[in-house]
C-alpha positions in Angstrom: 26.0 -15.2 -21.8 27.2 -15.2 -18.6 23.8 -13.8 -17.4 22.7 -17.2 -17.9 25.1 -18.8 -16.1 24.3 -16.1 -13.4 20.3 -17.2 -13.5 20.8 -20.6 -13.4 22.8 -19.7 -9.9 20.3 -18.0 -8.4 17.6 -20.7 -9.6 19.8 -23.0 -7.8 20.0 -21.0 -4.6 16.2 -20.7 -4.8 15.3 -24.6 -4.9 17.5 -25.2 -2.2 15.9 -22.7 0.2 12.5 -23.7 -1.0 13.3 -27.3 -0.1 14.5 -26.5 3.2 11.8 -23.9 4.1 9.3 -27.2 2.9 10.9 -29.3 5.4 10.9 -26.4 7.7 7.6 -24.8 7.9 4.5 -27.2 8.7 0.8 -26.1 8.9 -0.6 -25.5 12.2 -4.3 -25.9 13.0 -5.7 -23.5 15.7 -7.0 -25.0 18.9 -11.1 -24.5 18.9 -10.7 -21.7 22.2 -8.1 -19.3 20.0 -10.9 -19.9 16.8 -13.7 -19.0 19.3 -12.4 -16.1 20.9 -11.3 -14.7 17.6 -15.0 -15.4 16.4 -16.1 -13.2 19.3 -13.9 -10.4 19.1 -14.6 -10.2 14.9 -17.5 -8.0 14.6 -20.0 -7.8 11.0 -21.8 -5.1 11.2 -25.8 -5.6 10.5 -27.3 -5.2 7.5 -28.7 -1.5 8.6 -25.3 -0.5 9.3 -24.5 -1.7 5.7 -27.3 0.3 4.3 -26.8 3.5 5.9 -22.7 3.3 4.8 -24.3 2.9 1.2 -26.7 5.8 1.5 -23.9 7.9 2.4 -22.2 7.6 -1.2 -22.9 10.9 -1.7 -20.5 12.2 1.0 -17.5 9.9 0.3 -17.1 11.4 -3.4 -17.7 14.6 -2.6 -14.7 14.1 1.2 -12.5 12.2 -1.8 -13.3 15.0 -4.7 -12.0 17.9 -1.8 -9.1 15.7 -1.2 -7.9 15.5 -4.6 -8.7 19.2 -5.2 -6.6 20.0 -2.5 -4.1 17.9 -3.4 -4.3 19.6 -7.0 -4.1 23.4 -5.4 -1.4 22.4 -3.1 0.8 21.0 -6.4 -0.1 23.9 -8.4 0.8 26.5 -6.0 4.2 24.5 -5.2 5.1 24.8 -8.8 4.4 28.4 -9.4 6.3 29.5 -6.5 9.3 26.6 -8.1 8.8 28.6 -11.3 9.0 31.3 -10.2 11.4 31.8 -7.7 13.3 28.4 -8.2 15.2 29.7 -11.3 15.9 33.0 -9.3 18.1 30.8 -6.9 19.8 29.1 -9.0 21.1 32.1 -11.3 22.2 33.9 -8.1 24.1 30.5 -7.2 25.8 30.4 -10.4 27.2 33.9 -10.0 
């Protein structure tokens, strides 16, 4: 039971930090010239860009297939040579 106790603590602790950070923390609205500039700086891309990313499809599973088969070769490899000279190691250590 005294987890329960323990809970109730830090439920306590919690509602007191989450009233002062209420009191604390007030929303700020951005002036118009930050929201402007930040408009012109944010970029969306046309819709032909859009189209052409989607016609590539074909490329980005066959980058993210070589990935992952790489990935795969690499942990295989790193295994065998565990397997098969990791044990060696730690017999000798043993000795």
């Amino acid at each position: 039971m005294p987890k329960k106790t323990n809970d109730r603590g830090i439920m306590d602790y919690l509602d007191s930090l989450e009233t002062r950070l209420a009191g604390t923390l007030k929303p700020v609205t951005p002036s118009n010239d930050f929201v402007q500039g930040l408009r012109g700086r944010i970029r969306l891309p046309k819709r032909g860009e859009l189209v052409s990313r989607l016609r590539d499809w074909h490329l980005v599973v066959i980058v993210v297939g070589v990935v992952a088969s790489a990935t795969l070769l690499i942990v295989t490899v790193a295994r065998a040579f565990y397997a098969l000279f990791g044990k060696r190691i730690e017999d000798t250590e043993r000795i």
